[in-house]
C-alpha positions as CSV (number, residue, x, y, z in Angstrom):
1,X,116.7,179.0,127.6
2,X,120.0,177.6,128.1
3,X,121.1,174.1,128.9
4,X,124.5,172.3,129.2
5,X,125.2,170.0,126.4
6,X,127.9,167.1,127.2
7,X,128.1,164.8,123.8
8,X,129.9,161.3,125.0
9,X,130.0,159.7,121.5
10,X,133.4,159.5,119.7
11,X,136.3,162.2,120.8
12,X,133.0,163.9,123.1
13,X,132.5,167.2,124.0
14,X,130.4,169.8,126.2
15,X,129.1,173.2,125.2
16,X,126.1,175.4,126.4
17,X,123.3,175.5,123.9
18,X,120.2,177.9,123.8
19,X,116.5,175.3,123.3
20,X,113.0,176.1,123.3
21,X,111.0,176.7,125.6
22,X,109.4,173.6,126.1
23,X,111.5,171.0,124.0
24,X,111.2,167.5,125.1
25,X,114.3,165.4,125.6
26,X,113.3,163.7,122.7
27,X,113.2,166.4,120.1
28,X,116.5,167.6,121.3
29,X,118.0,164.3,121.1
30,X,116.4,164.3,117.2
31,X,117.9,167.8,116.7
32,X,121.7,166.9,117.9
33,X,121.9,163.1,116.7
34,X,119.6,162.9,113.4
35,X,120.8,160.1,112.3
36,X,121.0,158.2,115.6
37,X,118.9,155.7,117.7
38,X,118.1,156.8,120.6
39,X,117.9,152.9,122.0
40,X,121.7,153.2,121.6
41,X,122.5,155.7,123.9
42,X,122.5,156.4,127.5
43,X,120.3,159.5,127.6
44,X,120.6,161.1,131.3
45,X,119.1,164.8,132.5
46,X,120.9,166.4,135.6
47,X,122.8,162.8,135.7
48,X,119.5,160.9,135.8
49,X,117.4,158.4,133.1
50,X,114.3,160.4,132.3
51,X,111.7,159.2,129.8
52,X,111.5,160.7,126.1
53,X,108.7,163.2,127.7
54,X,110.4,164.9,130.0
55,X,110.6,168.6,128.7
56,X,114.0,170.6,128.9
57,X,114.0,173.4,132.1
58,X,116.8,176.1,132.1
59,X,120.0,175.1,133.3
60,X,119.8,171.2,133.0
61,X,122.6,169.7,132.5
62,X,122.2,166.6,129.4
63,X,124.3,163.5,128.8
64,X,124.1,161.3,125.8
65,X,126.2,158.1,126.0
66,X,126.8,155.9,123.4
67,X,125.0,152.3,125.3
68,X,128.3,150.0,123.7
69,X,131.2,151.5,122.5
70,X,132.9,149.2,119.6
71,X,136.0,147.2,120.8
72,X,136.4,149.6,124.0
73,X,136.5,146.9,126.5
74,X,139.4,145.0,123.7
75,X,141.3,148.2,123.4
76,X,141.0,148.8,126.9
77,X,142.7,144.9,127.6
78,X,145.3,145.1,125.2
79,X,146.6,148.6,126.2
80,X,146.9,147.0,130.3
81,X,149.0,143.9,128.6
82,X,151.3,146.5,126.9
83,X,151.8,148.2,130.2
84,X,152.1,145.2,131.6
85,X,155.0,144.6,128.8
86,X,152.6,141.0,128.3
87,X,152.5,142.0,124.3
88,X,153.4,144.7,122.2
């Protein structure tokens, strides 16, 4: 079966990826991020939180988010003060 695969972590990117029949969220998270927590990460089905039961149907659409992203919200204020022409 088929499912749509959007990867959130670093640069991120989306693809459609053939499972098995009856993969659980969790294996597929094991299978794409091996050597990831899965504690660490948003993980969302059809753009809602399931538990690490729920088993894959055709067509869902999967999200994995890293839960903090390093120095994002720093980056994030320093590049406003540069627009802001505040610092350089």
């Amino acid at each position: 079966m088929k499912i749509f695969f959007v990867n959130n972590q670093g640069g991120g990117y989306a693809e459609t990826l053939d499972v098995a029949d009856g993969m659980s969220i969790k294996a597929f998270f094991d299978r794409q991020m091996p050597n990831a927590r899965a504690d660490q990460y948003a993980i969302r089905v059809n753009r809602n939180p399931v538990d690490s039961d729920y088993v894959l149907r055709d067509g869902d659409r999967v999200t994995i988010t890293p839960a903090k992203i390093a120095g994002a919200i720093k980056r994030a204020v320093r590049t406003a003060l540069r627009w802001l022409r505040i610092v350089k």
